[in-house]
C-alpha positions in Angstrom: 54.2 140.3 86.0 57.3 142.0 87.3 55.9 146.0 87.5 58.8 146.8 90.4 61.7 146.2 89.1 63.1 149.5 87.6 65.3 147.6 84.7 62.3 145.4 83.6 62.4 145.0 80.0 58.5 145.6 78.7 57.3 142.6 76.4 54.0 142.1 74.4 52.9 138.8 73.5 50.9 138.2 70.6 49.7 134.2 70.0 46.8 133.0 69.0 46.4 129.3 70.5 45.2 129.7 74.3 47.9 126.5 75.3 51.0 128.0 73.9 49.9 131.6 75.1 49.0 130.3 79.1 52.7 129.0 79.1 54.6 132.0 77.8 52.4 134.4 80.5 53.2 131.7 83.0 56.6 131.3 81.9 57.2 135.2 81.4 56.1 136.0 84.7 58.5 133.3 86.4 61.7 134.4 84.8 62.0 138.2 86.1 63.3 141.1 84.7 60.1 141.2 82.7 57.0 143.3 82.7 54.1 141.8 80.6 52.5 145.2 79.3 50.0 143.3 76.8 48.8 139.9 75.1 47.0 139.9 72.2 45.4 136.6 70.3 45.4 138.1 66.1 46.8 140.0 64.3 44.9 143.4 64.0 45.1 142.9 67.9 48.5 142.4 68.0 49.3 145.9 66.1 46.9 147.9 67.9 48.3 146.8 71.0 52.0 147.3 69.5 50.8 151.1 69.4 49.6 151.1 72.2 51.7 150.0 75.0 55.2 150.2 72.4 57.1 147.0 74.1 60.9 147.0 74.2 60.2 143.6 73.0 57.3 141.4 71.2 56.8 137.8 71.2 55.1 137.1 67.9 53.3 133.9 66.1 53.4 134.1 62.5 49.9 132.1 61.9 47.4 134.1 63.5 43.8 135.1 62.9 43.1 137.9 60.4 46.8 138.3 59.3 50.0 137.0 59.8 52.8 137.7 62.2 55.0 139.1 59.3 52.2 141.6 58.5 52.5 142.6 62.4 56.4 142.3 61.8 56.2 144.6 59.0 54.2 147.5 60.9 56.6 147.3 63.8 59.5 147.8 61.9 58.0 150.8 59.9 58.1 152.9 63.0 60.0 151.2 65.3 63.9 149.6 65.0 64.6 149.6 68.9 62.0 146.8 69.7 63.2 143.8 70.1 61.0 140.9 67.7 61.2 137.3 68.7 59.0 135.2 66.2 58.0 131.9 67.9 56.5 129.9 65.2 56.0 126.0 64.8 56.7 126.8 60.9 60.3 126.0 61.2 60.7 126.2 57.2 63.8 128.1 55.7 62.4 130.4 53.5 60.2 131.6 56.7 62.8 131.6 58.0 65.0 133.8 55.7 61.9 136.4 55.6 61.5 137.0 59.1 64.8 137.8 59.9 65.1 140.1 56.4 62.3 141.7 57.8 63.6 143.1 60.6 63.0 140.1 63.3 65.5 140.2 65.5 65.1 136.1 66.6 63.5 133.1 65.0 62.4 130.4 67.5 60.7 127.2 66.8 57.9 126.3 69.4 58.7 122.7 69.1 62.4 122.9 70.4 63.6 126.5 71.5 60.5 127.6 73.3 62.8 128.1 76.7 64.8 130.5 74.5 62.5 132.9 74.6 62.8 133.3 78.0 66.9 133.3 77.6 66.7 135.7 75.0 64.3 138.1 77.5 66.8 137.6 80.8 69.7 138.7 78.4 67.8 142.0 77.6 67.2 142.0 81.1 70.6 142.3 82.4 71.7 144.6 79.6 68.1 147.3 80.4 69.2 150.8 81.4 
């Protein structure tokens, strides 16, 4: 985690399998310009945390345990514009698609072949944090 650096850009990560999770922390620590602030493994998790810690920016899942990522989408939106909502999913399916980003998700990544995007998408922010 990167708590030094005065433009790090604050990003929650919410992901249920333990596998994908490890290597976004591992990854998000590597990159710089980042400051983990919270990781959460469901869905009621990932909202309370949301409140909690309010992220510039939250990795989300879309299948989680006891809700979806859309549900988690949803309640960010309500109260928040600013944040920044990547949804890494391995349900790369169109109409998924189309309602994530209708919703209010700012990015929609497949875990299969733009995982490292998540990373790009988080160095960008980085360069452009006041």
């Amino acid at each position: 985690m990167n708590t030094t650096a005065a433009r790090a850009v604050r990003v929650m990560l919410a992901e249920d399998s333990e596998i994908i999770r490890d290597r976004l922390v591992e990854m998000l620590q590597e990159g710089g310009g980042v400051d983990l602030v919270g990781v959460a493994c469901d869905a009621p998790e990932a909202s309370a945390l949301f409140f909690a810690v309010r992220p510039d920016a939250v990795v989300l899942d879309i299948q989680m345990p006891g809700g979806s990522g859309i549900d988690v989408l949803e309640k960010i939106r309500y109260v928040d514009r600013s944040c920044v909502v990547i949804m890494l999913t391995s349900y790369n399916f169109p109409d998924l698609r189309r309602r994530c980003l209708e919703g209010g998700a700012d990015f929609f990544l497949d875990k299969a072949t733009e995982f490292e995007q998540v990373l790009d998408v988080l160095g960008e922010m980085a360069r452009r944090h006041p």
